[in-house]
N, C-alpha and C positions, 0 to 999 in steps of 0.2 A: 824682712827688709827693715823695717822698724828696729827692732832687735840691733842690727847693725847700724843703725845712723847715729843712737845714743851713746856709744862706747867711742863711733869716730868722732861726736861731737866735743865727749870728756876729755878726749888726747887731744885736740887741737885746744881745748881750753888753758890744759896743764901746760903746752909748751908755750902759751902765751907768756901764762905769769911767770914761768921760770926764765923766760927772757926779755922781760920787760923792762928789769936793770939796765939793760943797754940797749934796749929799742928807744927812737927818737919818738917824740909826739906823734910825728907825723904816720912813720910807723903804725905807731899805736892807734891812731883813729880808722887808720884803712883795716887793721886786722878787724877792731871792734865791727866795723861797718861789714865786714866781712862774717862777723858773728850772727849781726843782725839780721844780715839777709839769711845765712844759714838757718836760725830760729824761724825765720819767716816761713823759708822752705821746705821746712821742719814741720811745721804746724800745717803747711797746706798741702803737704803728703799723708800727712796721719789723717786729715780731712779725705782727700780723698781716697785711703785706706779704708776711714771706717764707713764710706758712700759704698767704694767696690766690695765691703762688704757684706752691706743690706744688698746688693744687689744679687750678689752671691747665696745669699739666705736666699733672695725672694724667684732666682731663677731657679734653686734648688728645690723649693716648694712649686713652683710652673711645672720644674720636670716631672718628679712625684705625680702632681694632677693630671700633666698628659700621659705620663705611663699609664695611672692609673686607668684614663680611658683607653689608652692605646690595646692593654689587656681586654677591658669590656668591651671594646669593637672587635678583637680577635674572636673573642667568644661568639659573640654575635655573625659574624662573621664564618666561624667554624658551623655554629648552628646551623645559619641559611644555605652552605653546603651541602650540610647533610640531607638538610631540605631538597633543596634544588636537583641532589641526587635520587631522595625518594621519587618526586614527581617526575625526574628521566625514567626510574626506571617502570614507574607507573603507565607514562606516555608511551615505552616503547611495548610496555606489555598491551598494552590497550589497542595499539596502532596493527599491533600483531594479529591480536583477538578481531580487532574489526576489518583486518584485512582479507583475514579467513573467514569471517560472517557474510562479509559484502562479498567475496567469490564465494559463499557458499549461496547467499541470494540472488546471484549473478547466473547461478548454475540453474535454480530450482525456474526463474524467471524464461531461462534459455528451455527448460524443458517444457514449460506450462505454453510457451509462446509456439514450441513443435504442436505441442496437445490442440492447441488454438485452429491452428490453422488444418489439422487433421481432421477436426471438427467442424472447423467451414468448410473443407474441400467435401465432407460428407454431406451435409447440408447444401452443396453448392450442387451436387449430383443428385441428391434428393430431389431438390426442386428443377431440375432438367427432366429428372425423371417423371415427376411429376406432371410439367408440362406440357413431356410429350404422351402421357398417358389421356390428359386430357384431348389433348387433338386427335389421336385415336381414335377415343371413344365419342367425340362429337360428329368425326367420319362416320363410324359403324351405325351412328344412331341418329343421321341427321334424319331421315327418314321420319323419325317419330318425335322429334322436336314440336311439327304443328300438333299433336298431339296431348300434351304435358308434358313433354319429359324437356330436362338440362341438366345439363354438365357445367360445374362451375368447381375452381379452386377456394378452399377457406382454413386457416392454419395448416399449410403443408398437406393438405388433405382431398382428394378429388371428391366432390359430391355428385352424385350423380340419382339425381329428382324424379320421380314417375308420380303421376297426379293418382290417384286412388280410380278414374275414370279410362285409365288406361290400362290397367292391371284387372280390376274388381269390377263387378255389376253392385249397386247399392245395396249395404248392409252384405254384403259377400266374404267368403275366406277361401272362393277357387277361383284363382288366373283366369281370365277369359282368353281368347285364342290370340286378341291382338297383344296382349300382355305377353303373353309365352312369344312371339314376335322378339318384342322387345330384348327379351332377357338372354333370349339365343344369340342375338347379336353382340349385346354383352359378355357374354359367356366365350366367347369365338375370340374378345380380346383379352378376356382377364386369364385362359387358358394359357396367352401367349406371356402373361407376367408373373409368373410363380413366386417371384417375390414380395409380389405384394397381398397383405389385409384386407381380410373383404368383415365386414362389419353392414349386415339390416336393418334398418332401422324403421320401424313402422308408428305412424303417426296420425291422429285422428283429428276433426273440429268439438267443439265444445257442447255439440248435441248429444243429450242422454242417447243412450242405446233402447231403442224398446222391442221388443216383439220378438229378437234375435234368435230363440230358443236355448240353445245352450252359451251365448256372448251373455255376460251378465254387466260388462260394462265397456267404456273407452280402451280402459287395460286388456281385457279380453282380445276386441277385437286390434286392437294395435300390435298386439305377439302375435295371434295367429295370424294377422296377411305374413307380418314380418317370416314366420316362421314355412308359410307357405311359400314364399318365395327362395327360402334358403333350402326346401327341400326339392325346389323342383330344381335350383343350380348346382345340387348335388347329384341327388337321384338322375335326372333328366339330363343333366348335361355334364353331368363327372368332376364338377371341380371339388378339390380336395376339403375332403369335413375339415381336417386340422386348419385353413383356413378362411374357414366364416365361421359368424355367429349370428344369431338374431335377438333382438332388444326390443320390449313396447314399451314408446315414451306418452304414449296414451296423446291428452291433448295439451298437454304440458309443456312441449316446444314449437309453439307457432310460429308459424312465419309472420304473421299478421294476427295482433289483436283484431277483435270484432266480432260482431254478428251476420254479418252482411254476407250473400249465399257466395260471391266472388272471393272473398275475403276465407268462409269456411269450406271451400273447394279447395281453394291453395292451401292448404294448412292438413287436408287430406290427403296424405301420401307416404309412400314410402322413398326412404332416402338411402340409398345404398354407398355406403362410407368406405374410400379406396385409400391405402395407407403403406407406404410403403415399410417395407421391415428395419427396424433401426437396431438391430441387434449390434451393430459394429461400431454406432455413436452410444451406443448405451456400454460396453464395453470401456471405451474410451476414457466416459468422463465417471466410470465407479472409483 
């Protein structure tokens, strides 16, 4: 644009002076004036020529810089996709794995929770059975209750107590007639429960043994009532050898610390231990 105003400027000058011979004054000051402002407008175009050209420079250099970032953000940008894509597909492998873990805890939960209750419904019959083995045996043998003997539950397990005065004559290892009594009665119910454990248990007080002949101590004599008695509800009354045993806990399980003659009378006895067979909860929870 510049370019062009200087060449139109020189033609209007030349045709000035070539006709200025016959231009009047008057003429001639309005073209001048006409010059003047031309000049003027001249100068404040190249003005703002060389303005819209810094400005030109300096949006040119603005561009530059925001491309410049516009690229670093792309990048950035490209990066945090890639990102964003690993961690999807992190998330969906994980959601997957733990959706399969959580139904596979789901499942083992669902089966332990069967196991659970197959386990209480055994125990829950155990101690039915339990129970009513006990009232049973308190019928068959109320008879010899004023005597020593009781029937009493303790872990799952019927006890059933005979005082050493009801069985044995002092220092003895043969039944006396009202003992054999007892055990017949016993016998007549544990015939009718083939399922259950029979366990002897024989038990002394804290007085040395003297004079016994061949008893040489507590121990002694605590096996052999015990074992006496498991031979006469074997032999005598036919219940199955494969279910009892006999044990002497000498005077090692008292009922009652002390010395006191009440105190070492109860503590003299045999305790005959009823159990029912747990083969089916033992099954369960191997």
């Amino acid at each position: 644009m510049r370019k062009l105003f200087i060449p139109a400027f020189a033609l209007f000058f030349m045709s000035v002076l070539t006709s200025c011979v016959v231009m009047s004054p008057k003429k001639m000051n309005t073209l001048l004036a006409q010059k003047d402002s031309l000049s003027l407008g001249w100068e404040a175009a190249r003005t703002k020529i060389n303005s819209l050209e810094g400005e030109i420079v300096s949006l040119r250099s603005d561009t530059a810089i925001l491309q410049s970032k516009i690229t670093e953000l792309e990048a950035k940008i490209s990066t945090l996709e890639k990102k964003l894509k690993g961690l999807n597909d992190s998330y969906t492998s994980l959601r997957s794995n733990s959706s399969s873990e959580i139904q596979k805890l789901s499942d083992d939960l669902s089966k332990r929770e069967a196991r659970l209750k197959e386990v209480e419904d055994i125990l829950r019959k155990r101690d039915e059975a339990t129970n009513a083995l006990k009232n049973k045996l308190q019928k068959a043998l109320l008879g010899f209750q004023q005597s020593g003997l009781s029937v009493d539950i303790r872990n799952g397990k019927v006890y059933v107590s005979l005082t050493d005065k009801l069985l044995f004559s002092s220092g003895s290892i043969i039944i006396d007639e009202k003992g054999k009594l007892a055990l017949q009665e016993l016998a007549k119910v544990l015939k009718t429960q083939p399922e259950i454990n029979i366990s002897v248990e024989g038990h002394t007080d804290n007085q040395r043994v003297v004079n016994l002949g061949q008893l040489k101590d507590n121990w002694d004599l605590s096996v052999l009532r015990a074992t006496s008695v498991v031979r006469f509800l074997t032999e005598t009354e036919k219940i199955e050898s494969n279910r009892i045993t006999a044990t002497g806990k000498g005077e090692y399980q008292p009922i009652e610390v002390g010395n006191g003659s009440d105190i070492r009378s109860r503590n003299r006895r045999i305790e005959i231990v009823l159990s029912p067979k747990l083969d089916e909860l033992y099954n369960l929870i191997k």
